[in-house]
KEBALO-738327 format. One record per residue (C-alpha): x, y, z. Coordinates in nm, 3 decimals. Example, Ala and Ser with C-alpha at 12.3 -4.5 7.8 and 13.67 -1.06 7.14 Angstrom:
2
FIKOL        X        Y        Z
FIKOL    1.230   -0.450    0.780
FIKOL    1.367   -0.106    0.714
END
This chain:
436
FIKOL        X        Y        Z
FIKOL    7.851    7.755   17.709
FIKOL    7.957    8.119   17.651
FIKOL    7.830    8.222   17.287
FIKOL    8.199    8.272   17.136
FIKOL    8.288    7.928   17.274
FIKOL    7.947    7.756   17.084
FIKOL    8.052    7.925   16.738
FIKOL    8.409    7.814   16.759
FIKOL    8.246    7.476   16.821
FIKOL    7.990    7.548   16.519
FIKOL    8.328    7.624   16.307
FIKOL    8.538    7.376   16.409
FIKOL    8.265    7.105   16.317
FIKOL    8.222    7.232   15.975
FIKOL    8.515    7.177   15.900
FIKOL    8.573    6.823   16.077
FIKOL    8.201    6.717   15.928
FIKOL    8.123    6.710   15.548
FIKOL    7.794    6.706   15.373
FIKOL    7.729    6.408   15.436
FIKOL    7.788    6.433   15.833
FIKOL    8.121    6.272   15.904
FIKOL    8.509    6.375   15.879
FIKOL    8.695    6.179   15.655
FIKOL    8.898    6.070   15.903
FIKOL    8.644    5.900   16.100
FIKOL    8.618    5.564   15.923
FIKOL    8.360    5.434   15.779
FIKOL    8.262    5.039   15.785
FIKOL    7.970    4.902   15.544
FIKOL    7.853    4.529   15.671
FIKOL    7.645    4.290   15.590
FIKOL    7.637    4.298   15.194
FIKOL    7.775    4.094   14.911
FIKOL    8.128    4.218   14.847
FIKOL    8.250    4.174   14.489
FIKOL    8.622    4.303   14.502
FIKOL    8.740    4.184   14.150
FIKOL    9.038    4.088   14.295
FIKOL    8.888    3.792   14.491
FIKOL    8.536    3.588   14.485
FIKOL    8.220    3.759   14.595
FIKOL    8.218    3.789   14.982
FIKOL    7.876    3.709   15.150
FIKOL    7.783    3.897   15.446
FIKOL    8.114    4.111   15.399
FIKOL    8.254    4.403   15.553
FIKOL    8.424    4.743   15.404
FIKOL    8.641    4.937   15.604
FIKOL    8.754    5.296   15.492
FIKOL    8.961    5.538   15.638
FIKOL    9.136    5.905   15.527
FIKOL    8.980    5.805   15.192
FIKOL    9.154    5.435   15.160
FIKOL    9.023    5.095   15.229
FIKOL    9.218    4.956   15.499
FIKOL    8.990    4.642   15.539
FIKOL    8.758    4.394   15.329
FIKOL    8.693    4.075   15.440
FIKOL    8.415    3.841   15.569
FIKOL    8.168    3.911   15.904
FIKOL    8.488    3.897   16.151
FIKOL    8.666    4.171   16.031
FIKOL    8.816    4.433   16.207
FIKOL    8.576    4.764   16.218
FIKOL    8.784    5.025   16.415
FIKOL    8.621    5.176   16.705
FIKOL    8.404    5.512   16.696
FIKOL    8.359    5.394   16.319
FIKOL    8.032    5.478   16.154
FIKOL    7.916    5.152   16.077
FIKOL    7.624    5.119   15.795
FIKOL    7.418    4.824   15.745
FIKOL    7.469    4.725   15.366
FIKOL    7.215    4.393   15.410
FIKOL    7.081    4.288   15.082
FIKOL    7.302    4.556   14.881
FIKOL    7.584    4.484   14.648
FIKOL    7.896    4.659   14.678
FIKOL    8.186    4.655   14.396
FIKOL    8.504    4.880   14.275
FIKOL    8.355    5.238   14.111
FIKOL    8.332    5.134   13.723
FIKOL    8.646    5.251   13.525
FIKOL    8.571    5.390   13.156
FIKOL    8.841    5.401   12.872
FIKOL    8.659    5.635   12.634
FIKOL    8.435    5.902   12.751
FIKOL    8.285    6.225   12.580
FIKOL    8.185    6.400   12.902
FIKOL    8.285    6.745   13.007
FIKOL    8.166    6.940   12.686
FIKOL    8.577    6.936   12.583
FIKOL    8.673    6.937   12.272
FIKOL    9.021    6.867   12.059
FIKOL    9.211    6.931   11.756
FIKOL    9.050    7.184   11.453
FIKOL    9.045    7.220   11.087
FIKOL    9.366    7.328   11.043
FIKOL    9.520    7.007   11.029
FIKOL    9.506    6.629   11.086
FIKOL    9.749    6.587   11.337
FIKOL    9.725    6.784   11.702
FIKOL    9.937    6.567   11.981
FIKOL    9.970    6.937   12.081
FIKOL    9.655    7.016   12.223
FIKOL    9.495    6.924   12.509
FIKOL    9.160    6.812   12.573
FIKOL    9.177    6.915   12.967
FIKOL    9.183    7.281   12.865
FIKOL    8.811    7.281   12.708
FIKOL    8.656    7.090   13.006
FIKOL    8.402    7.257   13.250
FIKOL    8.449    7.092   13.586
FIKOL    8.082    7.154   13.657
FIKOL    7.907    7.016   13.363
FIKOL    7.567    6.843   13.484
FIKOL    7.792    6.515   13.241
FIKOL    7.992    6.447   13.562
FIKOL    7.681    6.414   13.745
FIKOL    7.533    6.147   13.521
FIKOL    7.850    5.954   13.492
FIKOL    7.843    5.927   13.901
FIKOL    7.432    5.832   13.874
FIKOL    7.592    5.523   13.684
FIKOL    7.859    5.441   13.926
FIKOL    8.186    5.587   13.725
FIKOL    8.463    5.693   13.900
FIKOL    8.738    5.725   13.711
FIKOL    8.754    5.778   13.349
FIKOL    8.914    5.882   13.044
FIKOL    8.807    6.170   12.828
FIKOL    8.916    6.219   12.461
FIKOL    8.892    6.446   12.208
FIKOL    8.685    6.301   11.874
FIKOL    8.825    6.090   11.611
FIKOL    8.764    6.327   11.294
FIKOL    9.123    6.353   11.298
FIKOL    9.415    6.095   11.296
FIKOL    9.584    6.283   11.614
FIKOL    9.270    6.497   11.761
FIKOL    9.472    6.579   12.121
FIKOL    9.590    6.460   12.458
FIKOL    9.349    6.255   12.649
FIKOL    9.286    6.301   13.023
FIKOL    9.236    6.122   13.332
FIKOL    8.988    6.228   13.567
FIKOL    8.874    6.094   13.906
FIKOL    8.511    6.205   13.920
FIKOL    8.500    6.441   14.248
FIKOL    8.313    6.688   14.311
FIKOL    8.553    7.027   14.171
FIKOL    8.563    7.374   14.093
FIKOL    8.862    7.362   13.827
FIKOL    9.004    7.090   13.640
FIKOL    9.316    7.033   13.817
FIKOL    9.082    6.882   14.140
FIKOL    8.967    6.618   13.912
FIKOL    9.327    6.472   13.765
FIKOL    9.475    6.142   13.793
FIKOL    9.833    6.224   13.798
FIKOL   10.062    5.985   13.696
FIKOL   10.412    6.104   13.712
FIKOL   10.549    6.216   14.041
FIKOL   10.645    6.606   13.857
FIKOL   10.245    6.580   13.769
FIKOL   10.291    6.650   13.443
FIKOL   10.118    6.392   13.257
FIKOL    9.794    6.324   13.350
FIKOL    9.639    6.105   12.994
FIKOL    9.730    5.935   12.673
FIKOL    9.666    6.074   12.346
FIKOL    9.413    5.990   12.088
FIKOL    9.481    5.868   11.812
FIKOL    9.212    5.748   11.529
FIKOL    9.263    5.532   11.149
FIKOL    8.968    5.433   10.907
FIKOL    8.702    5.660   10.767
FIKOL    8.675    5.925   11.050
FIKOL    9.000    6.090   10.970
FIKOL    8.990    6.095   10.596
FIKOL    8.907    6.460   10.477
FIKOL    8.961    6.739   10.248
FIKOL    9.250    6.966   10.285
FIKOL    9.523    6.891   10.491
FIKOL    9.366    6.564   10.599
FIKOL    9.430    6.191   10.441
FIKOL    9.228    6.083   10.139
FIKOL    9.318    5.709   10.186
FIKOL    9.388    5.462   10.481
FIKOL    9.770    5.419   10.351
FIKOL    9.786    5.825   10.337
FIKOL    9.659    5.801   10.689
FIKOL    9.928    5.572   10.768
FIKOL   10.223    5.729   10.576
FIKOL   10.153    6.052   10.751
FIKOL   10.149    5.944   11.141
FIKOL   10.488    5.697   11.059
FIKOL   10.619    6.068   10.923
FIKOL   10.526    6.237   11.258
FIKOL   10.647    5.944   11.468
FIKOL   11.014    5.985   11.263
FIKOL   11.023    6.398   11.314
FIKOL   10.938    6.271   11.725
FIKOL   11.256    6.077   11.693
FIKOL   11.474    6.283   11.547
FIKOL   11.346    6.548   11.800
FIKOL   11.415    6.308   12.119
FIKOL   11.749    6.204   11.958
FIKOL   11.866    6.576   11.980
FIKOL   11.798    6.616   12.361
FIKOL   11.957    6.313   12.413
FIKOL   12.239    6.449   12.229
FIKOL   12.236    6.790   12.415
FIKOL   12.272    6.619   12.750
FIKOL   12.151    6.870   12.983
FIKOL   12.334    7.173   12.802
FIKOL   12.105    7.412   12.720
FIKOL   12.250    7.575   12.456
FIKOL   12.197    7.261   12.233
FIKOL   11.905    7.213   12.304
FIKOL   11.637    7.191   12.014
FIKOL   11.403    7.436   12.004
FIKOL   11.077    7.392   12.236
FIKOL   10.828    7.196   11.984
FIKOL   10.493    7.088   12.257
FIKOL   10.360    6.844   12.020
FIKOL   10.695    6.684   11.975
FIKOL   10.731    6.687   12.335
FIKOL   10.366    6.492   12.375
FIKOL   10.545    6.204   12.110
FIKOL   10.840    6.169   12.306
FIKOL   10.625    6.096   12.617
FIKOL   10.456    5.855   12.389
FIKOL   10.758    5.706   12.258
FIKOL   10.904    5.695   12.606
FIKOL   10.607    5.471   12.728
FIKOL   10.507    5.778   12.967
FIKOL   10.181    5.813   12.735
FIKOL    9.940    5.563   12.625
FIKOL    9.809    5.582   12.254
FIKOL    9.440    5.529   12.316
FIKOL    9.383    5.453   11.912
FIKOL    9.016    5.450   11.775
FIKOL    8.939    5.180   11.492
FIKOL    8.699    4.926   11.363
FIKOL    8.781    4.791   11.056
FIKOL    8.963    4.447   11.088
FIKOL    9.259    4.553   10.842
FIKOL    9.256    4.911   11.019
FIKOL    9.295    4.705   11.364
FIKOL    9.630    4.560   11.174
FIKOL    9.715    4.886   11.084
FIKOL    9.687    5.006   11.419
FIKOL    9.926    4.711   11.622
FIKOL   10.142    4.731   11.266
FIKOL   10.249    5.148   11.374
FIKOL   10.249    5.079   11.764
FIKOL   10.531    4.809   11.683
FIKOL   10.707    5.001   11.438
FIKOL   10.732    5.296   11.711
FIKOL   10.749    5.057   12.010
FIKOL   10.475    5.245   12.181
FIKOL   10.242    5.167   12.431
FIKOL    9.845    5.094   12.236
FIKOL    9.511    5.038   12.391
FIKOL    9.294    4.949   12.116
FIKOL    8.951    5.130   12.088
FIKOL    8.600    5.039   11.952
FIKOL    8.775    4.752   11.704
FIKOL    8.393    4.636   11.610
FIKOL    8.554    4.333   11.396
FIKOL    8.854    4.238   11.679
FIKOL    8.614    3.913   11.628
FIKOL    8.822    3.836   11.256
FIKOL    9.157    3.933   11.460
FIKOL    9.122    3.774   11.807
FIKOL    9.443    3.606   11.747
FIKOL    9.660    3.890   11.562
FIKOL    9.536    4.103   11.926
FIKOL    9.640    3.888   12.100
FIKOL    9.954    3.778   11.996
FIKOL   10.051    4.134   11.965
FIKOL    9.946    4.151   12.343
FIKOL    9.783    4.471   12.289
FIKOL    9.477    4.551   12.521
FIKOL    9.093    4.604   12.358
FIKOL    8.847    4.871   12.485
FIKOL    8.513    4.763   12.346
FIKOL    8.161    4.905   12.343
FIKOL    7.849    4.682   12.321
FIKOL    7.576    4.822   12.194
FIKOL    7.213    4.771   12.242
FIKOL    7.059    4.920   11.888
FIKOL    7.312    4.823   11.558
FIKOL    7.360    5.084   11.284
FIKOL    7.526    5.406   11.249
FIKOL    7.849    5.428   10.996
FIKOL    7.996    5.167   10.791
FIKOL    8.272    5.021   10.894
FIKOL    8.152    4.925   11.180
FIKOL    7.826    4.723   11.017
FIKOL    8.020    4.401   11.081
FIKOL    8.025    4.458   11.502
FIKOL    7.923    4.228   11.756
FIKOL    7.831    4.219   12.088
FIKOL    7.984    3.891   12.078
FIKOL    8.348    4.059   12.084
FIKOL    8.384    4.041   12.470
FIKOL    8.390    3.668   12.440
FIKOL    8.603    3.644   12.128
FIKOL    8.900    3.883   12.282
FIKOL    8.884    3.686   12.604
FIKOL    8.865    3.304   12.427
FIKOL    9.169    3.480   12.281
FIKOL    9.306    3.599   12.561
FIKOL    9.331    3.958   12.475
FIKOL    9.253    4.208   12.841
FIKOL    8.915    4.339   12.745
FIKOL    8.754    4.687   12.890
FIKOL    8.450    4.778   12.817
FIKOL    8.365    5.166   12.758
FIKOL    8.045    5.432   12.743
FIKOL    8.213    5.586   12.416
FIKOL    7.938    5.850   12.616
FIKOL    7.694    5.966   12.453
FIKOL    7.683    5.634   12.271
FIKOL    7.569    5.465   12.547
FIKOL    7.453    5.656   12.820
FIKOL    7.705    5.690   13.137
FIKOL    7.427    5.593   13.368
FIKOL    7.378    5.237   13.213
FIKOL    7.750    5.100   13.181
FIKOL    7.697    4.815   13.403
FIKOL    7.486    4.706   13.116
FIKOL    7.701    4.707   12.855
FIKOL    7.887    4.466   13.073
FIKOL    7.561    4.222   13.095
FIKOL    7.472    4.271   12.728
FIKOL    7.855    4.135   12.664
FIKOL    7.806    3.806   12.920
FIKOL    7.438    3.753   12.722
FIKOL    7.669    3.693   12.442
FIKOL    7.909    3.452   12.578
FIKOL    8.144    3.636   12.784
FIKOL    8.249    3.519   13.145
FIKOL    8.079    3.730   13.437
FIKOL    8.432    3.696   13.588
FIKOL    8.552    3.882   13.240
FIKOL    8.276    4.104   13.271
FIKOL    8.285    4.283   13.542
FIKOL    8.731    4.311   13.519
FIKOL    8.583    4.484   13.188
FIKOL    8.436    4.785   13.360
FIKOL    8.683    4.762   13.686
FIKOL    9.046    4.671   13.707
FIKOL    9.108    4.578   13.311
FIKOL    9.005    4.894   13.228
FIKOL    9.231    5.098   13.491
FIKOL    9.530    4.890   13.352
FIKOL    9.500    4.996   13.022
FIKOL    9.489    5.361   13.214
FIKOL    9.768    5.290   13.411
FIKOL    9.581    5.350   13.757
FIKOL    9.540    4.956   13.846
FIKOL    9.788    5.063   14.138
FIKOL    9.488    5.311   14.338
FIKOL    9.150    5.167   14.169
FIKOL    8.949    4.886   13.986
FIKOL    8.969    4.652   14.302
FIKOL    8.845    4.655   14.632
FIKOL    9.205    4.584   14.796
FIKOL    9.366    4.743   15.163
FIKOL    9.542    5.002   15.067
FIKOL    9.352    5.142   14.768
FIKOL    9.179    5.409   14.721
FIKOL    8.787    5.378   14.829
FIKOL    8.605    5.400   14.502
FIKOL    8.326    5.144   14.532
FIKOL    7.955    5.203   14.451
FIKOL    7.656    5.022   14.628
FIKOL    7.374    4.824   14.471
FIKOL    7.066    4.695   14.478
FIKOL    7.131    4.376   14.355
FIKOL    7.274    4.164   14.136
FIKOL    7.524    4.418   13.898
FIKOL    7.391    4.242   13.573
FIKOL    7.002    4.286   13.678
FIKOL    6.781    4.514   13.426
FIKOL    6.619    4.539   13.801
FIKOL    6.923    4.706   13.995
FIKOL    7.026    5.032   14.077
FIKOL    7.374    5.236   14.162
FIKOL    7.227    5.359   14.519
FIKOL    7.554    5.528   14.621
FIKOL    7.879    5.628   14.448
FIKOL    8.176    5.694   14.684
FIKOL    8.492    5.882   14.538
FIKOL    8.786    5.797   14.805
FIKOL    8.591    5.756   15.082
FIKOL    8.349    6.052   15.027
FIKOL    7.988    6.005   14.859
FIKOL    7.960    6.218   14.546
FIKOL    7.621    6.030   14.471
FIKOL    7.310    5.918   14.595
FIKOL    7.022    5.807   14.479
FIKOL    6.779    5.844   14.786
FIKOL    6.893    6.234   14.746
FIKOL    6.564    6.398   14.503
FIKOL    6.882    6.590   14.346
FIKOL    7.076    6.369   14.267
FIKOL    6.841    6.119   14.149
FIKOL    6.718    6.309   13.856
FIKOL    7.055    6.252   13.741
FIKOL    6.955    5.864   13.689
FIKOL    6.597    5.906   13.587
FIKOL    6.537    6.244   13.449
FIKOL    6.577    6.298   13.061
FIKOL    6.829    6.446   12.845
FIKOL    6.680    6.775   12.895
FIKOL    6.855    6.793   13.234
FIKOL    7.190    6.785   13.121
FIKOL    7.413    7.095   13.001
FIKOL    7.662    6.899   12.781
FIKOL    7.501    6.648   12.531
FIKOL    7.589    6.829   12.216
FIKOL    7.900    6.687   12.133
FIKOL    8.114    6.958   11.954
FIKOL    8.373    6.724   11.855
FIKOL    8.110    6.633   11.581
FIKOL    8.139    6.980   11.423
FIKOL    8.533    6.940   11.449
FIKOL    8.482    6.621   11.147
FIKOL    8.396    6.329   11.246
FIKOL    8.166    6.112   11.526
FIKOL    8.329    5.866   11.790
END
């Protein structure tokens, strides 16, 4: 072979072969281990078929694998969707300021850096997709944002999407209780913390009533106002209100605004939904939890239990469980998920809590949280049983490409090294008044 012919060759399979030596077009079947794809019961001996970054086949032994796949043998592994967390602190963002106690304006995707070592230790624990938020020190501290966890240069690589102009790509936070309360500018009660979103909420109105007046024309049009813009989204149901709380009466408080408004709520932390099981779920308003493996910390939430998984679901409330990272650590959210079925919650429950319940409340249940054909091919692989203190995340695969790997000395440091390795675990949302 001439030499100009065997560097085309060399150039054309760089680009056909990634790092980890296969196009993504060349599908990819894992046999032989336990399937758990959320969706169905566990499949024994089960197969996993991927192709141009979708699965396009799960099943039992006698399934389809195309030919020319690369076929790996998965025997005595576990695989399962890529977890799904509703409340994350990765990225080294941050939100709203001082100046005020209400931001819907800002936006927490502008202060992330795509290559914070964070990213890395969310993969080592098997997250794929998740939602960042600013802090709670404020009762509106920004725009939230969805992020699938590839491997990125900028930002805009890493969004979930989920209009077809891509223009919205989160929900905003929203927090009630003790975090918010403050000094200047900021509530100094729970009802002033109340009066003053329903006042927002009522200036968002009034500002969506005049474009819906001006019909198109221009010219009476209301001036350009990008936080009102956010609350219209919000009231339009184009924006979920991801609203941290604990107490049981600021739980209340919480459904009580989201009904008044008529906007869409998933309910976060709510360490006493165990008094208000009921109230959630009649409401039908979704819970993001956190379990927690040493008690203490602020007030209001002396009175949580781990026992909340089982209370929402007796309820029938959709639970999600959540990292509320660095609360608990990124790389152990499968066992927050255990630590909720120790106290009483269904495995089935438990593992829809870290999959598919929470991509609902994120509105991505369409492309992730099962293992479905059609879907995109976020799974991770195991070592065992996913509620073992003995088992590992071995791989992580972002739609149909491995971001993580655990047999790789880099990337395992991510799982076992210390704190020390990591760029982004001082949180500067504390500094902006209040913790998560």
């Amino acid at each position: 072979m001439k030499p100009i012919q065997s560097l085309l060759l060399a150039l054309v399979c760089a680009l056909l072969f990634g790092v980890n030596g296969y196009s993504q077009s060349t599908p990819q079947a894992f046999k032989g281990a336990q399937i758990i794809p959320i969706s169905g019961e566990p499949i024994n001996n089960g197969v996993l078929v991927v192709e141009d970054g979708k699965i396009t086949g799960v099943g039992g032994p006698n399934t389809r694998i195309p030919r020319g796949a690369d076929v790996h043998d998965m025997t005595g592994k576990v695989i399962m969707p890529g977890l799904v967390d509703t409340h994350s602190h990765i990225g080294e963002g941050d939100g709203g300021d001082r100046s005020s106690a209400l931001h819907p304006d800002v936006r927490i995707m502008d202060a992330i850096d795509p290559r914070s070592d964070t990213f890395r230790k969310a993969r080592a624990g098997g997250i794929t997709s998740v939602n960042i938020m600013p802090g709670s020190g404020h009762l509106m501290s920004g725009q939230t944002v969805y992020l699938k966890l590839r491997e990125a240069n900028t930002i805009e690589d890493m969004l979930i999407y989920l209009d077809e102009d891509k223009t919205i790509y989160g929900g905003l936070k929203m927090a009630n209780g003790t975090n918010p309360l403050g000094g200047s500018g900021f509530p100094g009660t729970r009802a002033k913390s109340a009066a003053m979103v329903r006042a927002l909420f009522v200036k968002a109105q009034e500002y969506q009533a005049k474009i819906e007046a001006a019909d198109g024309d221009e010219s009476k049009m209301p001036p350009r106002d990008i936080g009102m813009e956010t609350l219209v989204q919000v009231l339009e149901g184009k924006r979920t209100v991801h609203n941290h709380t604990h107490r049981h009466d600021d739980i209340l408080t919480a459904i009580r605004l989201s009904e008044e408004f008529g906007y869409d709520l998933v309910l976060q932390h709510v360490s006493e939904a165990w008094k208000v099981a009921d109230e959630i779920a009649e409401a039908g308003v979704p819970a993001s939890i956190i379990t927690l493996d040493s008690f203490g910390g602020k007030l209001e939430a002396a009175e949580i239990k781990n026992a909340n998984g089982k209370y929402l679901e007796d309820a029938g409330v959709l639970v999600g469980l959540h990292t509320d990272d660095g609360i608990t650590d990124s790389r152990l959210f499968l066992r927050s998920a255990a630590l909720a079925v120790r106290e009483g919650m269904s495995r089935k429950a438990a593992l829809e809590s870290v999959t598919i319940a929470n991509a609902i409340m994120m509105d991505i249940d369409d492309r992730t949280g099962t293992l479905e054909k059609g879907k995109d091919a976020d799974f991770i692989i195991l070592s065992g049983d996913p509620f073992s203190v003995y088992t590992h995340v071995e791989q992580t695969w972002i739609e149909g490409s491995k971001v993580w790997d655990r047999s790789d000395e880099e990337d395992r440091k991510y799982a076992t090294g210390g704190y020390e390795i990591f760029r982004g675990e001082v949180h500067t949302h504390h500094e902006m008044g209040g913790s998560k």
